[in-house]
N, C-alpha and C positions, 0 to 999 in steps of 0.2 A: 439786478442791474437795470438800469432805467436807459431806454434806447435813446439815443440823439440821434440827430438829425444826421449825424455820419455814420454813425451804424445804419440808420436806413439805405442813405446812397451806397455804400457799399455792399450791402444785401442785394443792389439790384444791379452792381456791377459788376461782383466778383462775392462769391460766398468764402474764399481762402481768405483776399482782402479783411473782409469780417471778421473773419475770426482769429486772424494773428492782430487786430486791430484792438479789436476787446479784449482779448489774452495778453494787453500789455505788450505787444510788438507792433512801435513804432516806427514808421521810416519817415513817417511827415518831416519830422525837424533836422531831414540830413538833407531834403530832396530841392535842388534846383527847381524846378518846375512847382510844387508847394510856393515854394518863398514868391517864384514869378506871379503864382496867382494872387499872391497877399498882396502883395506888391500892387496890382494890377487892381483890388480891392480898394485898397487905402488912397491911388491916385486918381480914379477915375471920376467919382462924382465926389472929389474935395468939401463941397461945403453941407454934402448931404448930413451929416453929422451934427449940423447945428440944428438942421428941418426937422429929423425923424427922431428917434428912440431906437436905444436899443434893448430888447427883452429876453430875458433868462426865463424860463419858465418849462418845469416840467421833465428838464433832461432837455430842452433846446433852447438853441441861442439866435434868436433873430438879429442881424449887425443894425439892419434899418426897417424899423416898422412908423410907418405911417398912421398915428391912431386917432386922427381928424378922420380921414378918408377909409381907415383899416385896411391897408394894405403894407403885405411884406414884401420886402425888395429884397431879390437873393442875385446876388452878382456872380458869372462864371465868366473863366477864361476861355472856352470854345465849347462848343455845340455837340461836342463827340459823345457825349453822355446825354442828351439833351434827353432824352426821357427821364433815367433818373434824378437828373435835375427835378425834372417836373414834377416826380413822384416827391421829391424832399420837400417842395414846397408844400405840396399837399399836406404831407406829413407836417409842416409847420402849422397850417390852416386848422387841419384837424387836431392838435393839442391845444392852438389857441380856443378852439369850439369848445372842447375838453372841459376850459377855464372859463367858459361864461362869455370869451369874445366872437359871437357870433356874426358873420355876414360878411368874415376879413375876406380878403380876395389876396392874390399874387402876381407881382410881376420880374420875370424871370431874366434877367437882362445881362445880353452878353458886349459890354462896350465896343472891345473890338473889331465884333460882326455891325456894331450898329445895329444890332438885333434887339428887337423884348417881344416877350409872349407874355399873353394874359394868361393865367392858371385859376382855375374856381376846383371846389371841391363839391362835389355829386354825392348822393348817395347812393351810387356805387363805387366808388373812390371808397367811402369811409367803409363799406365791409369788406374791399379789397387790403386794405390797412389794418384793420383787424387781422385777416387772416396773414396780411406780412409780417406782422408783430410776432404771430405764435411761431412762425417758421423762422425770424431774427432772431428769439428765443432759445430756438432747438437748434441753430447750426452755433450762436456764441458758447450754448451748453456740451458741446457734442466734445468728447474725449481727444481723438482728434482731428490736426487742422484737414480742412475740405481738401482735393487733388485740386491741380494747378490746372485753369483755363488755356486754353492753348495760344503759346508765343506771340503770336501777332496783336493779339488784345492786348499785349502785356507790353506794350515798350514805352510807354510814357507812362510808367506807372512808379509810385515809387519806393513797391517792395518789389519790383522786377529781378534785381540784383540778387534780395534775397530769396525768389523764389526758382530763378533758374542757376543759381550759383552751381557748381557743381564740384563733389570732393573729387581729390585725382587717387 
């Protein structure tokens, strides 16, 4: 199986995430908050679509890459992950390296904070990513799913339902 860029983010958010995600359990396509973020993708910078590119490459999907400049523009709807955010980009940067495009950069941008952070990739980023890959590896391969992170992480999340459901 070939990681995407959402296998990464949820390796660094939640490992159960992970693995009911690659094991073919979905809740993205039920989840209010999903749609709010697409939603919040598709309105926010309107005409960026005509500027940038979008690229498939590798098992990930850049929506806007800038390839005058080499930068990918990853859009979120709040800060509350904002490190995994960053680690995704990276993770972007480092597959386009992967493929020969050397020297991309990122910028991480939350519209409705009026936020951007600049993202580069180090090298110690790319052996940190290395080593997350083989541990992404071993929790999608693991029999079974990871224990559930405790409640409070979990409430805007959108296998929450399905992880604290409870039989009577």
């Amino acid at each position: 199986m070939q990681t995407t860029g959402t296998h990464f983010n949820y390796y660094l958010i939640c490992h159960r995430k992970l693995w009911l995600f690659a094991n073919g359990i979905n809740m993205e396509s039920t989840s209010d908050l999903v749609y709010e973020g697409k939603l919040l993708h598709e309105t926010s910078y309107p005409r960026r679509s005509e500027k940038y590119e979008e690229i498939a490459i590798d098992g990930i999907k850049v929506d806007y890459y800038d390839p005058k400049n080499k930068v990918v523009h990853e859009i979120k709807k709040s800060d509350k992950h904002e490190e995994a955010h960053e680690w995704q980009v990276k993770f972007y940067l480092y597959v386009l390296e992967q493929n020969g495009i050397v020297g991309a950069t990122g910028l991480l941008e939350y519209p409705r904070l009026h936020k951007t952070t600049e993202v580069l990739l180090t090298t110690p980023d790319r052996e940190a990513i290395g080593e997350m890959l083989v541990e992404i590896e071993k929790i999608i391969n693991r029999e079974h799913c990871p224990e559930r992170i405790p409640k409070a992480k979990c409430k805007n999340c959108s296998y929450f339902d399905f992880c604290y459901a409870e039989e009577v």
